[in-house]
Each structure stands twice: as structure tokens, then as C-alpha cells.
N, C-alpha and C positions, 0 to 999 in steps of 0.2 A: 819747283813747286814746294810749299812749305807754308806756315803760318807765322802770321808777326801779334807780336804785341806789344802794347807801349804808356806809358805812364807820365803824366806832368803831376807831380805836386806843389801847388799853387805858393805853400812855404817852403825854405828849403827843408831837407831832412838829409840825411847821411844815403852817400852810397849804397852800404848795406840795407836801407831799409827800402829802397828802390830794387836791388839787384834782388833782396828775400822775395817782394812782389814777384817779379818777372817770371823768376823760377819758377815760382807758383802756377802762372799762368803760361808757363810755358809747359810744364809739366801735365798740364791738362792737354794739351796737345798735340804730345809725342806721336801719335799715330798721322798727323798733317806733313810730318818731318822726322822720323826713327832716325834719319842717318847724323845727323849733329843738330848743335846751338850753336846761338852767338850774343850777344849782349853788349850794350854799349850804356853807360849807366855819368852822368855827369851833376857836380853838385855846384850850384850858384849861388849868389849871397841872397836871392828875392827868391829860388824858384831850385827844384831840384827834380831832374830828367832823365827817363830812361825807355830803353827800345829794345825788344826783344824777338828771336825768332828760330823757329824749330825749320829744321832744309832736310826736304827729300831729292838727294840728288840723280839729276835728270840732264844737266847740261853744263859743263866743263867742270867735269867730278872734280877733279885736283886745284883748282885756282879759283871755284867761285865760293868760296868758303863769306859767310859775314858775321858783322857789319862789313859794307863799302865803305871807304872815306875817301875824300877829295882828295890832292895831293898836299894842298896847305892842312889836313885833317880838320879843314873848321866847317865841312859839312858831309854829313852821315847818311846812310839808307838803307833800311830792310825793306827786306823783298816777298811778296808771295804769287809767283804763277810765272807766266812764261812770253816770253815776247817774241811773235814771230820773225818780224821784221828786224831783229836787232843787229844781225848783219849787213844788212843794208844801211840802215842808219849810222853801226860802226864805221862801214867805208866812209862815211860823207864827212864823217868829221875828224878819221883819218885824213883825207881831203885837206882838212884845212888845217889842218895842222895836232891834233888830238893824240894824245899818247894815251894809252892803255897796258894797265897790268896784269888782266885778267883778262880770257875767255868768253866772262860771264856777260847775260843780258843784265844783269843786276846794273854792273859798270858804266852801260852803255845809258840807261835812265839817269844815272848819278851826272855823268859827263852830260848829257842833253840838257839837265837842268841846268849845270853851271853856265853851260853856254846861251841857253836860250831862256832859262826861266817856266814859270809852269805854261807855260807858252806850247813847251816842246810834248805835254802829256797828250796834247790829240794827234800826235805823230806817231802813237803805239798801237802799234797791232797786235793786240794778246789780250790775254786773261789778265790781271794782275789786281792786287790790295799791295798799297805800301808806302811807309811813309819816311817824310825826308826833313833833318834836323839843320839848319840854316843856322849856324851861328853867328855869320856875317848880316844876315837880318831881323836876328834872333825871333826865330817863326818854326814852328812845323808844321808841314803840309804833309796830307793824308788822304791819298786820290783810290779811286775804283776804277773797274774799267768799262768798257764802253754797254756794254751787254748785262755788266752785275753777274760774271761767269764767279768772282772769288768775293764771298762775304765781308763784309767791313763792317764791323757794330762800334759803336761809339756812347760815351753817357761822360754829362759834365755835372760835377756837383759841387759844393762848396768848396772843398777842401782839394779835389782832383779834378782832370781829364785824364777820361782812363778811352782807349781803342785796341782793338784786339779782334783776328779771325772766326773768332767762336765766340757767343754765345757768354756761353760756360767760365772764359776766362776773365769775364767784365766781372759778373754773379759771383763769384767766389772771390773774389781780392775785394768787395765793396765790405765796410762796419755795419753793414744794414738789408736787410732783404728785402728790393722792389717791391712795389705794390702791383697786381695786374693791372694792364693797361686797358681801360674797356676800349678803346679804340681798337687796338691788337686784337681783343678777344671777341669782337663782331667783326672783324674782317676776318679773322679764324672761320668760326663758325657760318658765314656766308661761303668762300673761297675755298676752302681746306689747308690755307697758309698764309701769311702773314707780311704783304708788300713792303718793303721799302717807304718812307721812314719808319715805319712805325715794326717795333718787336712787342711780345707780350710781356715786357715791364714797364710800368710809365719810367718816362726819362732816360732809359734806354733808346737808341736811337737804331737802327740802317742808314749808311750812306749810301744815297743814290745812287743808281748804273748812272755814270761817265759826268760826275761831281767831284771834288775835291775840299779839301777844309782847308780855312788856312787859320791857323792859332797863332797868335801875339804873345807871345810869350812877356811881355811886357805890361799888356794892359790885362792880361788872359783874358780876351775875350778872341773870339774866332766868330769868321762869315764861311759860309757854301756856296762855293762858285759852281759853275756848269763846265764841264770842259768843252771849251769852244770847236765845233767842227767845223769843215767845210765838207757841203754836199754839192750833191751834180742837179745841174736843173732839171726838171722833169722834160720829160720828151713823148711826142705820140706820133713824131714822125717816121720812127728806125723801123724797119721790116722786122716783120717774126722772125725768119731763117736769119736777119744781122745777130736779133737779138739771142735767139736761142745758140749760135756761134760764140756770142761773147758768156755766156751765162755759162757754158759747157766751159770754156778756158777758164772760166774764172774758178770755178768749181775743182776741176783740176792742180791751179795753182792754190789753192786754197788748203787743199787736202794735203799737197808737198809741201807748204809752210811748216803746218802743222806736224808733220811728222821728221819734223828734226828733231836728234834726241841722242844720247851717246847710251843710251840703253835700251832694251828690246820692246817693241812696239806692237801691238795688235789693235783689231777692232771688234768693236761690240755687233752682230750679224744678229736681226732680228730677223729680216727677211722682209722686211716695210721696205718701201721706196728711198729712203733717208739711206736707213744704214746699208740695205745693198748696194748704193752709189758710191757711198764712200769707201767701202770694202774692196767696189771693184775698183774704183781710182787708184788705191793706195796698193794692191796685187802688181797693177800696170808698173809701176812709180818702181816696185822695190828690185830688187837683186837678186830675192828668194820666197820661196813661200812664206806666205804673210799667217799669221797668228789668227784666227775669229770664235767668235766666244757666245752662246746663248746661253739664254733659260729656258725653260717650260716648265709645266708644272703636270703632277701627277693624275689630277683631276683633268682629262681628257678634252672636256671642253674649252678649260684656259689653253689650251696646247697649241701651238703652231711652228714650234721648230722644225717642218718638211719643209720651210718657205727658206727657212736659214738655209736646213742642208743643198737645197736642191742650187742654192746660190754660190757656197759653199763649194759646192764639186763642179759648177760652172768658171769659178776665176783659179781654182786646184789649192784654195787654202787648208792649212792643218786645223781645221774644226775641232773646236769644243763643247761638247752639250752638255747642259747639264739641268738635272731635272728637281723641283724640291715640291715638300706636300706640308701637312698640315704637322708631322713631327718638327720640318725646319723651323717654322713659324715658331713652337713652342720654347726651341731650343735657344731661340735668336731676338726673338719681337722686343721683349725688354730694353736688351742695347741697342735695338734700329731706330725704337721709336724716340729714347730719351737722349742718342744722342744728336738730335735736334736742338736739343736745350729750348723748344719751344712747341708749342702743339703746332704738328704738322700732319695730314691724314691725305695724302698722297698715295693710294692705294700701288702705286708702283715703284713705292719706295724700298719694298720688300723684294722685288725680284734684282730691282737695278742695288740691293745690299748683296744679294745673293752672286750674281752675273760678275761682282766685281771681288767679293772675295774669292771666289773659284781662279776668277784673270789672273790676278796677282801671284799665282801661283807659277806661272807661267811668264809674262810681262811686266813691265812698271809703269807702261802710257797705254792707254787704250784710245783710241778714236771712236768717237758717236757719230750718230745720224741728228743730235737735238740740235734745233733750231730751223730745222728745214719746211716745218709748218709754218713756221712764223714767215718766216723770209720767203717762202713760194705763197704763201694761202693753200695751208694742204688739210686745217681740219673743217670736221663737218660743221660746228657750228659756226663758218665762213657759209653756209649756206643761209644761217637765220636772215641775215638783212635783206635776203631777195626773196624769201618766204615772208618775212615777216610784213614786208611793201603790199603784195599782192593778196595776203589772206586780209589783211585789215580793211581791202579797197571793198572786195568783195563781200566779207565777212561783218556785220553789225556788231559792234558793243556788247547788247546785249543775247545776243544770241551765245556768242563767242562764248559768255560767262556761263552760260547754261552746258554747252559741251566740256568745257574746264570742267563743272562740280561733277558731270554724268562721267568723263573720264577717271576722276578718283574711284570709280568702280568698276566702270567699263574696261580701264587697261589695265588693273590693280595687279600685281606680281608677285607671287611668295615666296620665290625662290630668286636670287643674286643672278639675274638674267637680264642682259643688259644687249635685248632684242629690238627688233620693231617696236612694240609695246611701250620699253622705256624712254625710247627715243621718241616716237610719239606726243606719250605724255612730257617728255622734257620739252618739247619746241611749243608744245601746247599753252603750259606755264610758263614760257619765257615771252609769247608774243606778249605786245605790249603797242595802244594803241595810242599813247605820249611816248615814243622814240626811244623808251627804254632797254629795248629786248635783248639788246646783246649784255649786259651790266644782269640780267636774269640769266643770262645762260651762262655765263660765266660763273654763276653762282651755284659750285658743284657740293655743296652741301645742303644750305636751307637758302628758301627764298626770302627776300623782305617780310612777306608777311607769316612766314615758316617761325623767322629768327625773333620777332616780337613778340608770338605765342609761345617760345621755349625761355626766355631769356625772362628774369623777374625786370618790370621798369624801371631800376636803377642801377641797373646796365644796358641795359637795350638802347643803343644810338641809333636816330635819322639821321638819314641824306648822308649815308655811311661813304656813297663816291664821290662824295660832291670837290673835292680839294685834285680829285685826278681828272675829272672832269676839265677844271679849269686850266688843267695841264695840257688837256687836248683843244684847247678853246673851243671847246664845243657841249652841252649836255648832252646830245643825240650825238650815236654814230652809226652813219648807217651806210657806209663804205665799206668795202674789204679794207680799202688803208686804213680807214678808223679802226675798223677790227684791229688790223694787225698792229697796229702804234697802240691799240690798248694794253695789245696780250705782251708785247714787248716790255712796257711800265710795270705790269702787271704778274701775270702767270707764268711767263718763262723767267723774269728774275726773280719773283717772289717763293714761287712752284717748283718746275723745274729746273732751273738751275742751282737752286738748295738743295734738291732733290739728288742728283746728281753728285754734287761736291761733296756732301754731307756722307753719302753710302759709299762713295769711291774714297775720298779722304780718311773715311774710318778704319778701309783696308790696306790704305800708304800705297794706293793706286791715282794714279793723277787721269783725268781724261781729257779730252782737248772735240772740242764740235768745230770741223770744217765752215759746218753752214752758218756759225755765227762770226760771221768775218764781214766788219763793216763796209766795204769795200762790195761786199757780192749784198751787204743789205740798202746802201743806199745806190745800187742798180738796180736794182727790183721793184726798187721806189721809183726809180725815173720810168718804167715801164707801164703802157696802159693795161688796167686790171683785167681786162678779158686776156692779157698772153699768160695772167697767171692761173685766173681760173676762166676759163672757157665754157659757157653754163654752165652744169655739175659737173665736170670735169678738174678735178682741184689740180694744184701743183703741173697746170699744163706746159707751160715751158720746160720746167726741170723734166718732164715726164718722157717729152718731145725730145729735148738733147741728148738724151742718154740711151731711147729706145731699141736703136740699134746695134747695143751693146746686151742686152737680154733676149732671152725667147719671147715669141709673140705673147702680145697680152699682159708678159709678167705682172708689166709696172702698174695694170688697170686692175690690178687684184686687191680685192678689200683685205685690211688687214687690223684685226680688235684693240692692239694697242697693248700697254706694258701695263699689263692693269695684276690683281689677286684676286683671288675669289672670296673676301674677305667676308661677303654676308654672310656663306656659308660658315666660315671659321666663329663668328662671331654666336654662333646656335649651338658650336660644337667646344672647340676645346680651348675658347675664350667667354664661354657664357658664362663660367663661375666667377669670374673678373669684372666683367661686365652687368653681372647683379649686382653684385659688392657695391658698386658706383650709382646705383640707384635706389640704396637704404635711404631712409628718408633721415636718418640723424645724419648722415652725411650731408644730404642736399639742403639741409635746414642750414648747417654750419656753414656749408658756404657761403648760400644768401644769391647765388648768380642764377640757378635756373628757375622755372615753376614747375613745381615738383611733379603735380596730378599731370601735366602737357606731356613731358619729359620722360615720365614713367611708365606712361601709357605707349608711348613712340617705342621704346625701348620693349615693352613686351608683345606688342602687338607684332615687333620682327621676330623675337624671338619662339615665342608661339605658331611661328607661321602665316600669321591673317594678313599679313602687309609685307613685304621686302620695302625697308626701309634702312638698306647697304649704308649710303652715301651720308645719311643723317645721325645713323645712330655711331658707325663708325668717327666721325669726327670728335661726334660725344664721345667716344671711349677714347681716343686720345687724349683731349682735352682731359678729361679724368685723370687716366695713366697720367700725364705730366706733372698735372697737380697734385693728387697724391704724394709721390717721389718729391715733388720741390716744397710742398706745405704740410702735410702730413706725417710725412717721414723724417724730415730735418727739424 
């Protein structure tokens, strides 16, 4: 695990003025990789080339040191994340004849390439961003991997192509400061994060989960390929008991994959179905008591580490709890939120900051439970599409609108309580009686017509999904699979899994999700959608294979989610911050919100008359960012 970065200048320039870049941007990144660099820096008569990268070492300490080079050294590779499978793939091509100098999985993508071409990238099983210097085709190629687990930002301007793991290390080596992207910053403000391609700088780009670039270093121009997969046909023939048999082995080998590692290991225990699965897998699997690790928080109602412990003291792991309140927030919020290098308002960013600085004190891999909604159907708003079918048959147009305006008072909330009432009112405003409802529920901030009333009209974009849409061939989705292929493109590479990387990589903790292994996703895909969700019953197979391994009931126990109690913070020992950001010569100078909408949203939470968490929160990131990158530099 580790971050890369990498530089083409379109004319040549010297060495040093490539290798000064790198530093730079690799230097921004030492926490991705504290335990070394490496750099490979090369000068040509048209173009002049460099590749950089910080390693946190996790697997073959002593021999995977980079750059990789081929054996003729005429092609190169930095590396960032982990490849499960690289074992197996190493035998095959010892097999056939393949020498190796190293240990590392690094080696093992360098050799696949020579031999097979980017051919060989949909044969990886892991996490990874990294790219590869082809002198014999004079190209680099610059791939992600299947899920979008490790960041990849990219921006091409006149003068460069610059890519790099962060954010942060494009922004600070460019002669010039981005302009906001309004693209970027209405999908912020809808979402709470910012999808693939698009970041909040225009021209700044995200590479897509399981894409690749390939740059011509000759014409400099580059295409975005898809990495090609093969999947398994769909099937509605296999029994439940085959299939929850195969789902349960896959789950298993999935979580031994994943916990290879020549350094100590633990899991993140929330006490949810996800991460008690993996926990207990990885207990079964190990040698010795295994490592687990929560949060909770001091305010009582955020709390549910009994769910951890009582799991906990069922597989006999060394438990860690740990608890934070409104002083951590104070202590900490600054460097959680900015180092996003983007507005990001992931209200569960702060605990999974917290959960993983605490791990690291202890471990250097932690295991999650993410991706297990995705891949089973385990959140609630997998229910909208079968509410939203039968309230519209029954329900009129206009009646529906008239309950919508009477609920803005009838469920109104004034305190960060996120009960029946909220939920309520959310499913309320997300039906939609043109096929749109799930593209509303997803939208954990403002709604469409939220985001045009905050926004001044010359930022404010329509038909903000429209380009992902046509990624799903579909404008309607009203499947669990359409759900779940949305939240895949969407909220778990955009959301959480930045989410994730960003708080664990800040504390030089790498973590590794069992459930995102394509292998257990595109079986789940071949399964009909009742073995996943069984009426309300979410996550039914995964629920069903493992049940026999808990006390009764456990795995049917509601459980709130990695959430903060953020409204309240924001009344209390963030209000004076949060004012600051709605002076009106402030908002003037922007020019991006309306002021009188904006001002009003913002006092009316703070006053108490409205809990208006999810909206004003984003606003206040969004701020914090700006501030810091416009105001302060």
C-alpha cells in the first residue's frame, strides 16, 4: 500500500526539474507511505518523464522496494494497494517459464504485462492505482481497479500530464489555481461527494473504477479504455441452500485472501452484519486471537458498541473500544475534513478518522465489513423501488404533493434525529412518479429542487445524472440491480470508498473490504433478487449462510450506521465557524450561493426551528474547503 505519482512534460526539461516536482508531490503524501520512496525520472529529446511513489510496507518488506523494471529495464511500474491473487497468478507464469526477483505483487503486474499486455489488468484481484512506462511502445498506461478501492486523479494541460493518488499532489505542482468545477460542485451539494470523473476542479479529472489510460507519449494524446471483464451468466435455476453454500465459501475465501500480509492484522467490529461476518471469518482462519477495533461516541444515543463487544467476546478477540465526543471533533475536524483536498461531508468520516487512528496503534491492515450492502442489497433505501411501485399505483399526483408540503411540518425535526420521522419524510420526497426516485434518495444532501433554490443560476446545472444514466442504459431504475450497479458507479467509489482510504491512509493504516471481491460481486449478480432481499428482509442470503454461527436473531438486529451526531455539533462547538461562512460579504464574493435561501437554511438549524443536519453540513464543508484553498492562499 502506498501512493504514486507521475509527471509527463510535453517538452523535454532536465531531470532535476521532474525529479524537484515528484518530491514535491510525493512529499505531500508521506502519510499514504512513511516507510520509503522511489522515483524513476527519464529525459528525452520530445518529452521528459517521471514516476513517483511513497510504500507502506505490507508485503515482502525486504525485496519489494520501487520502481519495478523489467529485466531489459525498458519498462517500469509504480504501485499503489494490494493484489490478492498475486500468488496464484505468480505460479502460472512460473509455469511457463517466468523468473522473478522479488516477493512482491508489484512484480507480478509488471511480468503479466510484458507477457500479456493490458490484457492481463482484468486478471487482478485487489485494490490498486498504478502506472506503467512502456519504452518499447513508448506509452504509459495508468489503470484503477475494479471497485475504485484506491484514488487515481489525473489533469492534462498544455504544457503536462500530471496523475497522482491525491488530490493535493496534482493542485500544488500545477503554475496556476483550478477554477471550481460546477459540475463537481452540484454533485457535491446533491450527493455529499463527488463521483468519478469528475473532482471539484475543472480539468481535474477521477479515473474511473476498472478503466485505464493509455498515453502516446508521441502524439501526447491518450484514450480511456474500460478493463475488459468476463462475468458469469445470470441464472434462476440454482437452489437457495446451492446458493447460500456457495456464497458462505466464497465469503470465507475472500476474507483469507485478503488477510495476507507479513504484518499484524485486525478488523474493524461495528457489530452490523458486514463487519461481525468478517470478524468472525478471520477469528476461524487465524492462529491466535485476532485484533477488533470500534468507535462509539460519548453522546449515548450515537452508541452501539454492546453490539461490537457482545461479538467480541463470542469469537474471543482482543477488543478495542474506543469512544470520542465533541472535544475530539474540535481537536481534529480541520485535518479530517481538508484532507479530502475536496468537499466531502460524509458524516462518517469522522468516526472511521477516529477508529483508524486508535487501530494503527496496534495493527497496520485492518479488515472492513464495506461493500456488503452493495453486494448483498443490505440498505434501506433498497427498499424505495417496491415502495415507490405501489405508493404511486395507489397514491394520485396530486394528492401525494399535498402530503409532501403538509409533511414539511408535520414530521419537522429540531434536533439531529434521524428516526421514523426522518425517514418518513425522506422516502416521502424521494418518490417520484417519472421513475426517478432512487437518483432522489440517493441525494443525501439537497434535492433537485433543494439545490436550484441554494445555488445562484450560474452555477446551478440540470439533468445533473444524466451521462450516468446512460451508463446504465436506462433513465429509470427500478430494480435492486439497478440500485445496486448505481451505488457501485456511484456512492461506494465516490462516498465510501474515499471515505475509507482518505481516514485510514492519513493514519498509514491500509484496510482491505472482503465483500468487495469481484468474484463474490458478480455471483450475486447471477442470483435472483428475492435470495437477496426476501420482502423486507435485506441481505437474505448473506443473513441465511452465516446464521448458524451467531445467537438467535443477532444478524436481524437493526443497526444506525457509522454515522456523527453532527447537527448537534454544528449548534454547539462549530456554530462560530459556521456563522463566519454566512456573512454576507463573504457570500457576495463568491457569487455561488443565494444568499437570503442559504442564510435562512443555516439559521433556522441553528436556532432550532428545523434540523437541517444533512444540508447545512455539506454547506459547511463546502465552506471549510473553500476558505483554506481560496481565501487563505
Amino acid at each position: 500500500m502506498c501512493g504514486i505519482n507521475g509527471i509527463i512534460n510535453k517538452t523535454s526539461c532536465s531531470k532535476n526539474e521532474i525529479t524537484t516536482a515528484l518530491t514535491k508531490m510525493n512529499n505531500l503524501i508521506i502519510h499514504r507511505g512513511p516507510d520509503e520512496d522511489g522515483f524513476i525520472a527519464t529525459k528525452q529529446d520530445d518529452f521528459s518523464l517521471g514516476m513517483a511513489m511513497r510504500r507502506l510496507s505490507i508485503i515482502d518488506l525486504s525485496t519489494g522496494r520501487q520502481p519495478i523494471y523489467s529485466d531489459d529495464k525498458k519498462i517500469v511500474i509504480v504501485f499503489n494497494g494490494e493484489i490478492y491473487n498475486y500468488r496464484a497468478l505468480k505460479s502460472k507464469l512460473e509455469a511457463s517459464g517466468t523468473t522473478f526477483k522479488t516477493n512482491s505483487d508489484t512484480e507480478v503486474i509488471l511480468k503479466l504485462y510484458e507477457k500479456h499486455g493490458t490484457e492481463s489488468f482484468k486478471w487482478l484481484d485487489g485494490m490498486y492505482g498504478f502506472s506503467i512506462y512502456d519504452q518499447h511502445k513508448n506509452k504509459v498506461f495508468i489503470a484503477r481497479d475494479f471497485f475504485g478501492e484506491k484514488p487515481l486523479y489525473y489533469t492534462n494541460t498544455n504544457k503536462q500530464f500530471i496523475w497522482a493518488s491525491e488530490l493535493k499532489s496534482i493542485v500544488n505542482v500545477l503554475d496556476f489555481k483550478p477554477e471550481i468545477s460546477k459540475k463537481g460542485l452540484n454533485l457535491f451539494l446533491r450527493l455529499t461527494y463527488i463521483p468519478a470523473p469528475y473532482s471539484i476542479y475543472d480539468n481535474v479529472f477521477k479515473l474511473e473504477a476498472n478503466h485505464f489510460i493509455e498515453y502516446d507519449l508521441k502524439t501526447n494524446s491518450y484514450e480511456i479504455n474500460k478493463i475488459s471483464q468476463e462475468t458469469l451468466p445470470k441464472t434462476e435455476k440454482i437452489s437457495f441452500e446451492d446458493a447460500k453454500k456457495n456464497v458462505r465459501d466464497l465469503v470465507y475465501e475472500s476474507v483469507e485472501s485478503r488477510s495476507i500480509a507479513d504484518v499484524p492484522l485486525g478488523t474493524f467490529l461495528s457489530g452490523g452484519v458486514d463487519s461481525s461476518i468478517v470478524s468472525l471469518c478471520l477469528s476461524q482462519s487465524a492462529n491466535k486471537k485476532i485484533e477488533t477495533f470500534s468507535i462509539g461516541f460519548k453522546e449515548a444515543k450515537s452508541d452501539e458498541t454492546d453490539k461490537s463487544q457482545l461479538v467480541a467476546k463470542m469469537i474471543g478477540s482482543n477488543h478495542h473500544e474506543f469512544k470520542i465526543g465533541e472535544d475530539d471533533l474540535k481537536d481534529n475536524i480541520h485535518e479530517i475534513l481538508l484532507n479530502f483536498d475536496e468537499p466531502f461531508s460524509d458524516t462518517a468520516a469522522l468516526p472511521t478518522y477516529f477508529v483508524s487512528k486508535k487501530t494503527k496503534d496496534f495493527v497496520k491492515v485492518a479488515l472492513t465489513g464495506d461493500g456488503g450492502d452493495e453486494v448483498f442489497g443490505g440498505y434501506n433505501k433498497y427498499y424505495v423501488g417496491k415502495m415507490n411501485t405501489r405508493y404511486t399505483n395507489i397514491v394520485p399526483k396530486p394528492i401525494h404533493n399535498i402530503l409532501l408540503n403538509s409533511s414539511k411540518y408535520l414530521l419537522a425535526t429540531k434536533s439531529d434525529n434521524r428516526g421514523k420521522r426522518f425517514k418518513i419524510k425522506k422516502m416521502l420526497k424521494a418518490v417520484s412518479y417519472e421513475g426517478d426516485q432512487y437518483w432522489d434518495i440517493i441525494s443525501l444532501a439537497n434535492s433537485e429542487l433543494e439545490l436550484s433554490q441554494i445555488l445562484n443560476p450560474s452555477h446551478y446545472i440540470d439533468d445533473l445524472f444524466g451521462e450516468y444514466k446512460d451508463r446504465l442504459y436506462s433513465d429509470k431504475a427500478e430494480s435492486l440491480t439497478e440500485f445496486r450497479h448505481i451505488d457501485k458507479i456511484l456512492s461506494l467509489e465516490g462516498g465510501m470508498l474515499a471515505k475509507v482510504d482518505r481516514t485510514s491512509m492519513q493514519n498509514s493504516l491500509e484496510c482491505r473490504a472482503p465483500f468487495l471481491n469481484k468474484k463474490l460481486w458478480d455471483y450475486t449478480n447471477t442470483l435472483p433478487e428475492s435470495y437477496l432481499m426476501k420482502g423486507w428482509n435485506k441481505k437474505h442470503i448473506l443473513k441465511e449462510a452465516f446464521k448458524d454461527q451467531f445467537p438467535d436473531e443477532f444478524l436481524e438486529k437493526s443497526k444506525q450506521g457509522f454515522g456523527s451526531p453532527t447537527g448537534n455539533w454544528l449548534r454547539q462547538s462549530l456554530r462560530k465557524e459556521l456563522e463566519s461562512y454566512i456573512e454576507p460579504k463573504m457570500l457576495e464574493q463568491q457569487g455561488i450561493f443565494n444568499t437570503n435561501i442559504i442564510t435562512k437554511l443555516v439559521k433556522d438549524h441553528l436556532e432550532s426551528k428545523r434540523d437541517n443536519t444533512f444540508r447545512v453540513w455539506s454547506f459547511f464543508c463546502f465552506q471549510k474547503w473553500y476558505s483554506f484553498n481560496y481565501l487563505n492562499n
